[in-house]
C-alpha positions as a LaTeX table, in Angstrom:
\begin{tabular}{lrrr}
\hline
Residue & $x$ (\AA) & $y$ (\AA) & $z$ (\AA) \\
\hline
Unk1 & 2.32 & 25.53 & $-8.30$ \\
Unk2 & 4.23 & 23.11 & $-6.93$ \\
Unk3 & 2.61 & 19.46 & $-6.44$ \\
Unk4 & 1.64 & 18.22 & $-2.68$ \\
Unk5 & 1.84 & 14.37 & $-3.65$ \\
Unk6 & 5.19 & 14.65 & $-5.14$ \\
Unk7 & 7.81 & 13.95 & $-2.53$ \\
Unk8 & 11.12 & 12.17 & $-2.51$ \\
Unk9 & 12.23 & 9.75 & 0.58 \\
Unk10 & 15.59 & 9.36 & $-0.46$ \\
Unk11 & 16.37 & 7.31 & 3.13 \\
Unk12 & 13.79 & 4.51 & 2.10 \\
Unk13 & 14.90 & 1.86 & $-0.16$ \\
Unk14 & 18.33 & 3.06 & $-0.52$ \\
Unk15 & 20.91 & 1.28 & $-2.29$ \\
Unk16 & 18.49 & $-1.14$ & $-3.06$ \\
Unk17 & 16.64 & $-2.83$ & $-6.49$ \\
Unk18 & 12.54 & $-2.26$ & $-7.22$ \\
Unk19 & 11.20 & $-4.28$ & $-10.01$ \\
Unk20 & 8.24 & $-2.56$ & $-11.61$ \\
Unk21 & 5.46 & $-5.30$ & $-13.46$ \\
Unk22 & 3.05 & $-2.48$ & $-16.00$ \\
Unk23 & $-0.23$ & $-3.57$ & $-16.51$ \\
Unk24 & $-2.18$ & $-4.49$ & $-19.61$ \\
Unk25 & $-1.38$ & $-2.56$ & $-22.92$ \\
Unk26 & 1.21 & $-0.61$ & $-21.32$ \\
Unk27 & 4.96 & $-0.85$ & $-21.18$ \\
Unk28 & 7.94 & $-0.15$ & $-19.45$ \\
Unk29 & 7.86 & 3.65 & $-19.90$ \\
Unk30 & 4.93 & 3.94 & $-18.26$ \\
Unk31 & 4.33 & 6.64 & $-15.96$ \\
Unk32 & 4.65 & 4.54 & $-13.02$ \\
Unk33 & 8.45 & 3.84 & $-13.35$ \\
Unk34 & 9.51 & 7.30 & $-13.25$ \\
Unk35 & 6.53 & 8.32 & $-10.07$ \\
Unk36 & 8.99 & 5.47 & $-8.46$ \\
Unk37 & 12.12 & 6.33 & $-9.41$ \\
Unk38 & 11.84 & 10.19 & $-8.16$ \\
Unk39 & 9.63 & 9.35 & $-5.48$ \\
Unk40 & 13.05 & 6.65 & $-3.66$ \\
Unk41 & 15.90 & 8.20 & $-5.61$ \\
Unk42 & 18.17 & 6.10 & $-3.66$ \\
Unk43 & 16.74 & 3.02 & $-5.14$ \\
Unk44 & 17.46 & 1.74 & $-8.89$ \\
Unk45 & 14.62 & 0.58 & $-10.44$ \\
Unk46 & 13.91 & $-1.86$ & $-13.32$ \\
Unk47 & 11.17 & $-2.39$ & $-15.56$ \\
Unk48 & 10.50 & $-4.66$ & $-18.90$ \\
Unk49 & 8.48 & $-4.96$ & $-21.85$ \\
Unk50 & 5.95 & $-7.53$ & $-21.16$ \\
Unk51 & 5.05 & $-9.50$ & $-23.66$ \\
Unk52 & 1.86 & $-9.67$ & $-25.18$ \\
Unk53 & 1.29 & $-13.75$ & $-24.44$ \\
Unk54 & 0.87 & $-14.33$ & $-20.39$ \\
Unk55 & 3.05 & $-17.44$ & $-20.27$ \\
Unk56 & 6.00 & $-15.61$ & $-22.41$ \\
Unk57 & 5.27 & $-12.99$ & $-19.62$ \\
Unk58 & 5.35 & $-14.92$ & $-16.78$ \\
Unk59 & 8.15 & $-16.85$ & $-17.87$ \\
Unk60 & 9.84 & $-13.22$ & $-18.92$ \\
Unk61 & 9.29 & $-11.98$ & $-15.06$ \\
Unk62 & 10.95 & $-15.32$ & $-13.33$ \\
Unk63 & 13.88 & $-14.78$ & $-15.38$ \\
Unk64 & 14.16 & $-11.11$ & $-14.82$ \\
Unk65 & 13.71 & $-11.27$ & $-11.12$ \\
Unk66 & 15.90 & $-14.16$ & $-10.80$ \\
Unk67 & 18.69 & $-12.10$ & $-12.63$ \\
Unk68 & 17.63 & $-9.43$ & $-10.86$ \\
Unk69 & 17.45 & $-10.47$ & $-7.62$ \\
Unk70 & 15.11 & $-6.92$ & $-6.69$ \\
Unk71 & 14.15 & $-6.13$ & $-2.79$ \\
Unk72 & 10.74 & $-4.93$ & $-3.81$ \\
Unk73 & 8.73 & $-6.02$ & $-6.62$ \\
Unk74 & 5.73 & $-3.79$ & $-7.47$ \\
Unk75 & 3.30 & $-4.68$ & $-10.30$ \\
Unk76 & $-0.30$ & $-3.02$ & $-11.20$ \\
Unk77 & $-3.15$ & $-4.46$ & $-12.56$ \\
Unk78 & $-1.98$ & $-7.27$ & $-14.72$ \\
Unk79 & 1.35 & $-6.59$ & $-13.58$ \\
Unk80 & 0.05 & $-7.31$ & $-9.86$ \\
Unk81 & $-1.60$ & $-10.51$ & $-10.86$ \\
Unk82 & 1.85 & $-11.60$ & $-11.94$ \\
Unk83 & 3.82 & $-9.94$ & $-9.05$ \\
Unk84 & 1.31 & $-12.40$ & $-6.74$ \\
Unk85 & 3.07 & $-15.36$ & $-8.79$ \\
Unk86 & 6.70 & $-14.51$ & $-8.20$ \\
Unk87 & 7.40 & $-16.23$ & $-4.75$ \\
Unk88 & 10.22 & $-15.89$ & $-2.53$ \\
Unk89 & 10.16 & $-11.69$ & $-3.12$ \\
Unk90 & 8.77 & $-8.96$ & $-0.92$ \\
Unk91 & 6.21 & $-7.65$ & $-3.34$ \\
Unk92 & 2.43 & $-5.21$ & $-3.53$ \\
Unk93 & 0.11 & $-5.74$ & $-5.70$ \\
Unk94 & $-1.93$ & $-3.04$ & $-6.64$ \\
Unk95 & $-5.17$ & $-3.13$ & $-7.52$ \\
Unk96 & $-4.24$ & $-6.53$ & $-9.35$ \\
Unk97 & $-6.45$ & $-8.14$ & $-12.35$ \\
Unk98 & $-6.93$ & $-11.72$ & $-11.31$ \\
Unk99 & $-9.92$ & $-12.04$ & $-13.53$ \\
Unk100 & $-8.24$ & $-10.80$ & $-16.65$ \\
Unk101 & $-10.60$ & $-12.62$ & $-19.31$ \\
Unk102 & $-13.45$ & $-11.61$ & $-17.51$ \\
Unk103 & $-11.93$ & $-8.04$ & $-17.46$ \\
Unk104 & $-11.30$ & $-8.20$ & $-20.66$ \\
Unk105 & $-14.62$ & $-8.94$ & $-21.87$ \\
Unk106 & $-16.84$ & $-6.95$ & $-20.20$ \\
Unk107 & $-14.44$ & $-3.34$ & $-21.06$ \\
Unk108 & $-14.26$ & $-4.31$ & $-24.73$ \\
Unk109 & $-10.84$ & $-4.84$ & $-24.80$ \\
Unk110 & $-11.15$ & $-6.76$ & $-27.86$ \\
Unk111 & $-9.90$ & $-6.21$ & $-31.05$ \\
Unk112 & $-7.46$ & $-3.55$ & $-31.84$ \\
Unk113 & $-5.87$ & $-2.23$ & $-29.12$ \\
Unk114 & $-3.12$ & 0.90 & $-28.84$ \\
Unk115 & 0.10 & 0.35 & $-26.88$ \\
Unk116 & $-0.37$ & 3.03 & $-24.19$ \\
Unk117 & 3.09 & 3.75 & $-23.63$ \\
Unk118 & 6.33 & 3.26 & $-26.00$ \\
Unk119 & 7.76 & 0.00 & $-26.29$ \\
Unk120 & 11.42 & $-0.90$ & $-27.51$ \\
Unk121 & 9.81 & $-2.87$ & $-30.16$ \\
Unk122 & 8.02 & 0.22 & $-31.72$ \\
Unk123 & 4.85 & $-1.65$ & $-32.29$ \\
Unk124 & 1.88 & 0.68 & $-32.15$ \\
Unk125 & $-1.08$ & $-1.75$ & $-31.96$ \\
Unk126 & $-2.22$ & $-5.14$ & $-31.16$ \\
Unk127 & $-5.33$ & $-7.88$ & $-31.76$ \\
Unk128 & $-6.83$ & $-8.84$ & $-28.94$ \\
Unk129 & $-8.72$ & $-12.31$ & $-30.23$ \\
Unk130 & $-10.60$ & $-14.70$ & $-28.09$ \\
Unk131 & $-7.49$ & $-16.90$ & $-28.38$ \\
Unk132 & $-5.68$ & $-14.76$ & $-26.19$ \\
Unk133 & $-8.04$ & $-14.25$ & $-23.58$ \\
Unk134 & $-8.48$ & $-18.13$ & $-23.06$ \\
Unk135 & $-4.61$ & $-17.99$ & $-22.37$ \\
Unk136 & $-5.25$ & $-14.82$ & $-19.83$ \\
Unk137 & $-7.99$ & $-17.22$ & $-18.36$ \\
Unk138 & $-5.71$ & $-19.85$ & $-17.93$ \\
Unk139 & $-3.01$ & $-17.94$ & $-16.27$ \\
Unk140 & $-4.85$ & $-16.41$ & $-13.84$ \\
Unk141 & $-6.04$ & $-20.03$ & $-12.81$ \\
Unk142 & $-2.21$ & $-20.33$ & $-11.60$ \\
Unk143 & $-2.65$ & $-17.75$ & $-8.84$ \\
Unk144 & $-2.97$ & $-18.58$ & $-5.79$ \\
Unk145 & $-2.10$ & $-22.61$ & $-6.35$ \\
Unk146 & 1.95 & $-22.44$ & $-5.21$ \\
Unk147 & 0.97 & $-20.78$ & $-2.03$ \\
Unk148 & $-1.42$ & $-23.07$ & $-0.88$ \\
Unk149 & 0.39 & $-26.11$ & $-1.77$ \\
Unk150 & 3.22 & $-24.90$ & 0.61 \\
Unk151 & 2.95 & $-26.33$ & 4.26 \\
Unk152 & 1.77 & $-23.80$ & 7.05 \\
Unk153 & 4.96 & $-22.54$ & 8.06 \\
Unk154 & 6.35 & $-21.63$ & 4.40 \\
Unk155 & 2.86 & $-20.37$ & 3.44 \\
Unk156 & 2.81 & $-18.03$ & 6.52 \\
Unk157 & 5.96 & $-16.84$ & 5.61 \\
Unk158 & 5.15 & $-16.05$ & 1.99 \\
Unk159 & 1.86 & $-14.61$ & 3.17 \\
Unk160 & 4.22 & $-12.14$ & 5.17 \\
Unk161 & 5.69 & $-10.83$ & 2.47 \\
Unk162 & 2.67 & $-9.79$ & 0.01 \\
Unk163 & 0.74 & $-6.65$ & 0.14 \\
Unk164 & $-2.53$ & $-6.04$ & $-2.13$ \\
Unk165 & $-3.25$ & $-2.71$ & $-2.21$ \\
Unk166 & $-7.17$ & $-2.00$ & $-3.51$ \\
Unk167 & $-8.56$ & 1.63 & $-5.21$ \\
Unk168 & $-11.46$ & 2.76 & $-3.39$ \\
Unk169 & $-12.57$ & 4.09 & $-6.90$ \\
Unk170 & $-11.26$ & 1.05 & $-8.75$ \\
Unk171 & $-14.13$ & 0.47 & $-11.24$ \\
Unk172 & $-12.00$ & $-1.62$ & $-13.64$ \\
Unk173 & $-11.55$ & $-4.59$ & $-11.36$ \\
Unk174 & $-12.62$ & $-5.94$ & $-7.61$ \\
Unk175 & $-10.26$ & $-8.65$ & $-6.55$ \\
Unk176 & $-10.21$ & $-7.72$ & $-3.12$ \\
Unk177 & $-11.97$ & $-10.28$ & $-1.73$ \\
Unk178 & $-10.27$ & $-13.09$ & $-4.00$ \\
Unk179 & $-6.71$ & $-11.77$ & $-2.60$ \\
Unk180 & $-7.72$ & $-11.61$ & 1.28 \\
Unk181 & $-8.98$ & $-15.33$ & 1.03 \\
Unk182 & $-5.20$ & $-16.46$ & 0.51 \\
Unk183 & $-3.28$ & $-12.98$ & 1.77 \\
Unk184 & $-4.03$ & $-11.24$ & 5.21 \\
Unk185 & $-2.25$ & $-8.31$ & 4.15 \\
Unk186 & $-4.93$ & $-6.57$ & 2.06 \\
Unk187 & $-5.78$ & $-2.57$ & 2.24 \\
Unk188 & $-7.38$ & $-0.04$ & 0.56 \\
Unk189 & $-6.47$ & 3.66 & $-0.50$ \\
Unk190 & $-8.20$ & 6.10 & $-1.66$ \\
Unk191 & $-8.52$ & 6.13 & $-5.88$ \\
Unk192 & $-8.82$ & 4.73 & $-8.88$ \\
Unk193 & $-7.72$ & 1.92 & $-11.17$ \\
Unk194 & $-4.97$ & 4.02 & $-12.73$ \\
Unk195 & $-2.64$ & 5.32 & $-9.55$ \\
Unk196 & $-2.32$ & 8.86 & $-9.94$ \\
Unk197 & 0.60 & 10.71 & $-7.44$ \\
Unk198 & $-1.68$ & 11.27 & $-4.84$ \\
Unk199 & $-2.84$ & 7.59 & $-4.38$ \\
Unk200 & 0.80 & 6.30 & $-4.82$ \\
Unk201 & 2.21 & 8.81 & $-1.96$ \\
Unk202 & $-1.03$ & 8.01 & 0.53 \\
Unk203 & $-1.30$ & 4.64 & $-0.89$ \\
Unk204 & 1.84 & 2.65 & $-1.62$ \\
Unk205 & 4.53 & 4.76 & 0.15 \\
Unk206 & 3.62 & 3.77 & 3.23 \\
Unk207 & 3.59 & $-0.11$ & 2.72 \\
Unk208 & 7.20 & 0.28 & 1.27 \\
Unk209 & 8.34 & 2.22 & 4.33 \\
Unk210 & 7.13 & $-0.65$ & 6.17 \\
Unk211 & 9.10 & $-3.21$ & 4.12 \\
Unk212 & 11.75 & $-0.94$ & 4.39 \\
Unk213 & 11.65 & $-0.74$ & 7.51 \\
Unk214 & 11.34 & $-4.75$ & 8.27 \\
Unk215 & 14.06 & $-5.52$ & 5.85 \\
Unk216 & 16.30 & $-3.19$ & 7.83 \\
Unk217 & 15.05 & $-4.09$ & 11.37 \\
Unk218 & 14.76 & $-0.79$ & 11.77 \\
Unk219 & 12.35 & 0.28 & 14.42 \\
Unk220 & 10.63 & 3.88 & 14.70 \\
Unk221 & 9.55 & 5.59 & 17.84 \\
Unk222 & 5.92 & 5.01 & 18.71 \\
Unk223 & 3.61 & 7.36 & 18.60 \\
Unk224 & $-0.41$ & 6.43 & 20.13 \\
Unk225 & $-3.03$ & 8.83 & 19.25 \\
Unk226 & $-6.38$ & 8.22 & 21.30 \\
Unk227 & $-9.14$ & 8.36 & 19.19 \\
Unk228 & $-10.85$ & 10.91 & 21.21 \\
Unk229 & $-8.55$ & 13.50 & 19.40 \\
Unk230 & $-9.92$ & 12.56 & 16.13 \\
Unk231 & $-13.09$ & 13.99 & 15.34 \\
Unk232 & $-15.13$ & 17.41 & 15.52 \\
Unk233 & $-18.82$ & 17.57 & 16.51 \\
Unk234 & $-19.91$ & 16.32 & 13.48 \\
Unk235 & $-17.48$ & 13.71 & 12.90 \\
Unk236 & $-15.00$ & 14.45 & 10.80 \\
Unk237 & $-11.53$ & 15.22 & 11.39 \\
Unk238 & $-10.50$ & 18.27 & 13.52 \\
Unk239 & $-8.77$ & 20.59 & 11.81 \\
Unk240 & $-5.23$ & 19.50 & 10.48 \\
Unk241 & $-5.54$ & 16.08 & 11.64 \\
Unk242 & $-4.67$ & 14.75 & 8.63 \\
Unk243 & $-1.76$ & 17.32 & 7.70 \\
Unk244 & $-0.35$ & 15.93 & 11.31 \\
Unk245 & $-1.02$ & 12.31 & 10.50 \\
Unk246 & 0.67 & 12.50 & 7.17 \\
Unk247 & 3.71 & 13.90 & 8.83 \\
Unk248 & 4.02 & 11.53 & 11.61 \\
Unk249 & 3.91 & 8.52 & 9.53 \\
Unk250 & 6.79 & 9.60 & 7.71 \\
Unk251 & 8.69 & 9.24 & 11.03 \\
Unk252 & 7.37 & 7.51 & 13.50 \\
Unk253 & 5.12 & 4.53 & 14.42 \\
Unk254 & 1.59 & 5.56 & 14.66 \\
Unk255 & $-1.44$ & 3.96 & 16.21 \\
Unk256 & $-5.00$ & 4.79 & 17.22 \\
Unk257 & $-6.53$ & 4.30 & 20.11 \\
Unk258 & $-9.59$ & 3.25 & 21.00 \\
Unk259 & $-12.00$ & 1.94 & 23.74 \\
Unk260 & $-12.69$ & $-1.76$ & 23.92 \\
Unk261 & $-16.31$ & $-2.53$ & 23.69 \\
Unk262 & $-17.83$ & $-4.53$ & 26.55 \\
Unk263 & $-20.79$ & $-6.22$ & 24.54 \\
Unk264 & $-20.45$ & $-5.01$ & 20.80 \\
Unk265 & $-18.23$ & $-5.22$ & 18.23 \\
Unk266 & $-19.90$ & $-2.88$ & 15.98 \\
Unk267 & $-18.04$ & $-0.06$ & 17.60 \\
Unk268 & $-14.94$ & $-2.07$ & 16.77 \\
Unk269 & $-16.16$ & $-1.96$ & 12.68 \\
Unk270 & $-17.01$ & 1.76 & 13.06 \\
Unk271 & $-13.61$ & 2.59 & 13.89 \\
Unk272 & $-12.13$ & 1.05 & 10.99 \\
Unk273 & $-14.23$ & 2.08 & 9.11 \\
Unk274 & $-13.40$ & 5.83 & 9.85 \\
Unk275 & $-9.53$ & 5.24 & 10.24 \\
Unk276 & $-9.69$ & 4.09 & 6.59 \\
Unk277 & $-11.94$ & 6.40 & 4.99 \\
Unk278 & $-10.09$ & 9.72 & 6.75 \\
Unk279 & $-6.66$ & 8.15 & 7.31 \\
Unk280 & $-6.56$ & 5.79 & 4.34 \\
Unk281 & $-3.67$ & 3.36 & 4.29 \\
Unk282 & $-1.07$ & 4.36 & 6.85 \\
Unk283 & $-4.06$ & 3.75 & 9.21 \\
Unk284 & $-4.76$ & 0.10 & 8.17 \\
Unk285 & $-4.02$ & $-3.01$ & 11.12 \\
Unk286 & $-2.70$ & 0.22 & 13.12 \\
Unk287 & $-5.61$ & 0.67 & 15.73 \\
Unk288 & $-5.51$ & $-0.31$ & 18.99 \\
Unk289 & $-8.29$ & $-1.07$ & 20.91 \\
Unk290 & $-7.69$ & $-1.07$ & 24.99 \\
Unk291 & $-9.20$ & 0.43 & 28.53 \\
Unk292 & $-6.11$ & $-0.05$ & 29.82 \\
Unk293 & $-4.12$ & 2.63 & 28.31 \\
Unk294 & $-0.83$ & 2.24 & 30.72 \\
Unk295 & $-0.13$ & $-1.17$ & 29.29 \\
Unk296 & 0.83 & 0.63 & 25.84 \\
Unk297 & 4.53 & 0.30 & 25.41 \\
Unk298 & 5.60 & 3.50 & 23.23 \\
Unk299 & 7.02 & 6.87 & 23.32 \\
Unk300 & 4.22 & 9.49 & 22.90 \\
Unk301 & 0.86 & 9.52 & 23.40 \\
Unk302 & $-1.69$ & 12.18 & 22.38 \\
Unk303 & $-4.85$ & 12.48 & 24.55 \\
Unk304 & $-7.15$ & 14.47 & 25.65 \\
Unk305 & $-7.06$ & 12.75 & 29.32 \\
Unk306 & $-3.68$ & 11.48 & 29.14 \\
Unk307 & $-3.27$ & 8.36 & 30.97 \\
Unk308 & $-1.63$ & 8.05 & 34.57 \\
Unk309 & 1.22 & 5.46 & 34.05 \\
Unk310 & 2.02 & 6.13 & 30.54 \\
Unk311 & 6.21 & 5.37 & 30.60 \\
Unk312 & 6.64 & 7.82 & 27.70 \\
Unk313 & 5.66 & 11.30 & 26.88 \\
Unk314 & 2.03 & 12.33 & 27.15 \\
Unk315 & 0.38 & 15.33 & 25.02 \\
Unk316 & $-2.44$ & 16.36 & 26.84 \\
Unk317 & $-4.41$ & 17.67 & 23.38 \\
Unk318 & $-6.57$ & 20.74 & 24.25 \\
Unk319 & $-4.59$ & 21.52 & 26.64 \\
Unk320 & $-2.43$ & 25.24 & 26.16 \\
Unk321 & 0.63 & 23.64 & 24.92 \\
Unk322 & $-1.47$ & 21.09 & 22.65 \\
Unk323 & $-4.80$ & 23.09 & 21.62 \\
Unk324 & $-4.69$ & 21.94 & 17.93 \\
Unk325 & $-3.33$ & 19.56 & 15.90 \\
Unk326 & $-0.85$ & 22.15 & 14.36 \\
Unk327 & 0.58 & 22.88 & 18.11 \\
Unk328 & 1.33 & 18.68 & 17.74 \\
Unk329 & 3.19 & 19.25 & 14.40 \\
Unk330 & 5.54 & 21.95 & 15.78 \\
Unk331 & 6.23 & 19.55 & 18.57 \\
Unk332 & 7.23 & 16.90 & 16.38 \\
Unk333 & 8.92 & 19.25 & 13.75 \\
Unk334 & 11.06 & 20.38 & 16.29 \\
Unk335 & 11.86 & 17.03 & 17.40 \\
Unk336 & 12.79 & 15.82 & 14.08 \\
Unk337 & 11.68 & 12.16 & 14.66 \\
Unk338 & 13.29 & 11.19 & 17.68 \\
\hline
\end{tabular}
């Protein structure tokens, strides 16, 4: 049977360099590397053997990337707690271990430990001694300390270009918090430490098509969904909402819609809330809360009341035309992303 969450974009990253960072115990012929390499088969993609020793690492990683020169660097777990280090680079961080000692210690990652993956130096195994995590402690006390030392303007800049990118399920580490005190960029999806192809495709995908698409300048048609589409009598998502959401991502710029509270802002949390826990990722710093509807600037918009003064095409859902969700993906199948 052939697998949903595998998908190739070969128009994203095209002609350009991603530098993968593998996490701890792993190597460069992990998994990951080849989930990327099919998923943007445009793109080259690099990888290296980290070393064992977090400063050989680090200083491995500056070198490589300055040799390099990659468009996206992408590093997981450890990886991503070095990734936040290399400055100057559009890079994501998933799910990345900036508490490594304390990681360490409290999984029993002690001791003798099995290289995951294959490594061009054919070792099989490793000691893990205290040593070692005092120099993982010491690293990760570098994180964080360029950026703020830069002035406001460079740090808002460099801010710009980081993504953390946080497992729902993730019961390895929990650095969200510690990454959203120095990066506003910070999302969840929905999974676990270890990304498997669904979480990279719902996940990460759409935060590279969004670098992508800022590197390039390159600026999709807009497409406003009220939020009054959204949910069934007992609040979940009408039938092939999702399917449709997945879709128009892909193509187009997509934002909810939603009513401004008056004198609350716990509405404002609740519809967050549901964006990420149905939409996940593609949904996140995408809502749009407004009783003035006209204002929008955009192409489409779905609604159930579609809005007099709307400049671009309305969908008037549950109407004949636009009953269900899957009328809304033959519309835009047949448009083909214009």
């Amino acid at each position: 049977m052939e697998n949903p969450y595998i998908k190739q974009f070969p128009d994203l990253m095209r002609g350009k360099k991603i530098m993968y960072n593998h996490g701890f115990a792993s190597s460069a012929a992990s998994g990951t590397v080849k989930r990327i390499q099919e998923t943007f088969p445009e793109a080259t993609v690099v990888a290296f053997d980290l070393p064992l020793h977090p400063a050989e690492a680090m200083e491995l990683l500056r070198a490589k990337a300055a040799e390099e020169r990659p468009d996206l660097i992408i590093g997981t777990s450890m990886g991503g707690m070095y990734t936040e280090m290399l400055y100057g680079y559009d890079r994501i961080c998933v799910n990345p271990a900036f508490e490594m000692a304390k990681t360490l210690k409290s999984h029993g990652m002690t001791g003798k430990q099995v290289w995951a993956n294959p490594r061009q130096d054919g070792e099989k195994e490793f000691m893990m001694t205290k040593a070692l995590e005092k120099e993982y402690q010491e690293i990760t006390e570098q994180c964080f300390t360029t950026l703020e030392a830069m002035d406001a303007d460079e740090r808002k800049r460099e801010q710009q270009r980081v993504w953390g990118l946080f497992g729902d399920k993730d019961e390895l580490v929990d650095t969200f918090g510690l990454f959203s005190a120095h990066y506003p960029q910070a999302a969840h999806f929905h999974g676990a430490h270890r990304m498997d192809d669904r979480s990279f495709l719902d996940g990460v995908v759409p935060v590279i098509r969004w670098i992508d698409d800022r590197q390039e300048g390159r600026e999709r048609p807009i497409v406003y969904i009220d939020s009054s589409t959204l949910k069934d009598s007992y609040g979940h998502p009408k039938s092939c909402l999702q399917k449709a959401f997945a879709m128009l991502v892909e193509r187009y710029q997509v934002y909810i819609v939603g009513p401004a509270p008056t004198n609350s802002h716990n509405a404002l949390g609740q519809m967050a809330e549901w964006t990420e826990q149905y939409l996940s990722t593609p949904a996140h710093d995408h809502v749009v809360y407004t009783n003035q509807k006209a204002l929008l600037y955009g192409d489409y918009f779905i609604d159930a009341e579609p809005c007099e003064g709307f400049l671009g095409t309305a969908l008037a859902f549950g109407s004949d035309e636009f009953k269900t969700w899957e009328d809304v993906i033959t519309f835009f199948e047949r448009l083909g992303g214009q």
